[in-house]
C-alpha positions as CSV (number, residue, x, y, z in Angstrom):
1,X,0.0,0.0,0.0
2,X,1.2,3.5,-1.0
3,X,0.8,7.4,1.0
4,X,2.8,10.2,1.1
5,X,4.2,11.3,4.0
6,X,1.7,14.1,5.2
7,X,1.8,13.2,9.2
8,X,-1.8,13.0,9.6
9,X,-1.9,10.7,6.7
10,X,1.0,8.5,8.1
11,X,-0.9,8.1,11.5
12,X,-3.7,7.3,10.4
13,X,-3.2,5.3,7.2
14,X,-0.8,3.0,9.3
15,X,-3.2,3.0,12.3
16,X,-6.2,1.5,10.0
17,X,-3.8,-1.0,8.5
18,X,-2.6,-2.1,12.2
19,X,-6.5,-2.1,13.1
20,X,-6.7,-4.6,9.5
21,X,-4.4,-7.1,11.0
22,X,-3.9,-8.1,7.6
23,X,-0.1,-8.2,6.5
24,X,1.4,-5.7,4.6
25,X,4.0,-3.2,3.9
26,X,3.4,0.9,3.6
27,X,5.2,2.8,1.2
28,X,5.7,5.9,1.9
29,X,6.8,8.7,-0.7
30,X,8.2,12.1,0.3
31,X,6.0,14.7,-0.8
32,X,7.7,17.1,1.5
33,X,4.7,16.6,3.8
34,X,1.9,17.8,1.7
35,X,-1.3,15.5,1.7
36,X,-2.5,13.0,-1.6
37,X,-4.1,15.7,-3.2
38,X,-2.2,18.8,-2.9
39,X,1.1,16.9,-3.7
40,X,-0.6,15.5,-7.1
41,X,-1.7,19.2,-7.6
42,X,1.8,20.1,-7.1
43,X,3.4,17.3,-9.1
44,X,5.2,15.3,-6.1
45,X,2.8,12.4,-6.6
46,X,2.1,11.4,-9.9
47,X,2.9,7.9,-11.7
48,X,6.5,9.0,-13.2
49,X,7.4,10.0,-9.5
50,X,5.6,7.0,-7.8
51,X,7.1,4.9,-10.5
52,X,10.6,5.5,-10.0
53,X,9.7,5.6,-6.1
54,X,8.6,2.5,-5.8
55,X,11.1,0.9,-7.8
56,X,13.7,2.3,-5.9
57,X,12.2,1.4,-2.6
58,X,12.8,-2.8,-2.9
59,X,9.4,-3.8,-2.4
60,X,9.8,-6.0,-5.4
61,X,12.1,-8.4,-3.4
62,X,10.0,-8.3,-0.4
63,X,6.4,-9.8,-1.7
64,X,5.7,-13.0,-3.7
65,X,3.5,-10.5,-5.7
66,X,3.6,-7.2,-8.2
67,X,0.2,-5.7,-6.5
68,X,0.2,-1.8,-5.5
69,X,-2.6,-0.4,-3.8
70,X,-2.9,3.6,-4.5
71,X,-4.5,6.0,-2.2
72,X,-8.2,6.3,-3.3
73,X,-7.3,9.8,-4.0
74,X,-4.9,8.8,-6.7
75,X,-7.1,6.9,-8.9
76,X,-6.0,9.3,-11.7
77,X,-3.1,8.0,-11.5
78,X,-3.4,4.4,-11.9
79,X,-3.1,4.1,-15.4
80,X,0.3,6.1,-16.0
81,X,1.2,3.7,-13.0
82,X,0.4,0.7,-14.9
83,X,2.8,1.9,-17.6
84,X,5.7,2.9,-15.2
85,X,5.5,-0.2,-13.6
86,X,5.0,-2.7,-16.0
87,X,3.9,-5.7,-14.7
88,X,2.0,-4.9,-11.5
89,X,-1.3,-4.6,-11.4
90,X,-2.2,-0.9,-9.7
91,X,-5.2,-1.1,-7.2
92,X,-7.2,1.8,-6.3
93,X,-7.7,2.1,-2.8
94,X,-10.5,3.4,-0.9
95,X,-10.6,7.3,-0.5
96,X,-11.3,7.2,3.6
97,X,-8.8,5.7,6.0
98,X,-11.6,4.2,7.7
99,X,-12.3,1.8,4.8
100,X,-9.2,0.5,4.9
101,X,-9.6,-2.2,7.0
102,X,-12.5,-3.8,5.2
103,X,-10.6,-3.5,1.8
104,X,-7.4,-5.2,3.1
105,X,-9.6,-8.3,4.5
106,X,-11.0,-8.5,0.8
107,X,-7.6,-8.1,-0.6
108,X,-5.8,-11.5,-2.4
109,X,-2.5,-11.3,-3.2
């Protein structure tokens, strides 16, 4: 799962997943602290920047699978990420944090 690293987003984002107690790992990508929406409005969180982000990051050696979920926010996103990223399918999320525990107990690897 993918967020930027606006500290209410962080807390929370993390919190839901804990609260999930499904396993899984949270990328995190610097926006320099701005939120989902005003860091894609400010070009810090779009799919050439997530691309290379999450390629960078060594996620790819750390799950038996090439699935990214994408802030709910981010939708627009998801098929530039599907090009960056070739090979892994790019999962929209759910737009509240508080749906994220339900999604991740549908969620199949």
């Amino acid at each position: 799962m993918l967020t930027c690293n606006f500290s209410l987003t962080y807390f929370i984002v993390s919190g839901e997943m804990e609260t999930s107690r499904v396993p899984c790992y949270l990328l995190i990508k610097d926006t320099e602290g701005l939120s989902v929406m005003t860091a894609w409005a400010a070009g810090k969180f779009g799919a050439d920047t997530i691309g290379k982000f999450v390629k960078n990051s060594g996620i790819a050696g750390k799950v038996n699978h090439r699935k990214l979920i994408i802030p709910g926010y981010a939708s627009m996103e998801s098929g530039g990420l599907e090009e960056e990223l070739s090979g892994w399918e790019i999962m929209v999320g759910p737009r509240e944090a508080a749906h994220i525990p339900a999604y991740l107990k549908q969620f199949k690897p």
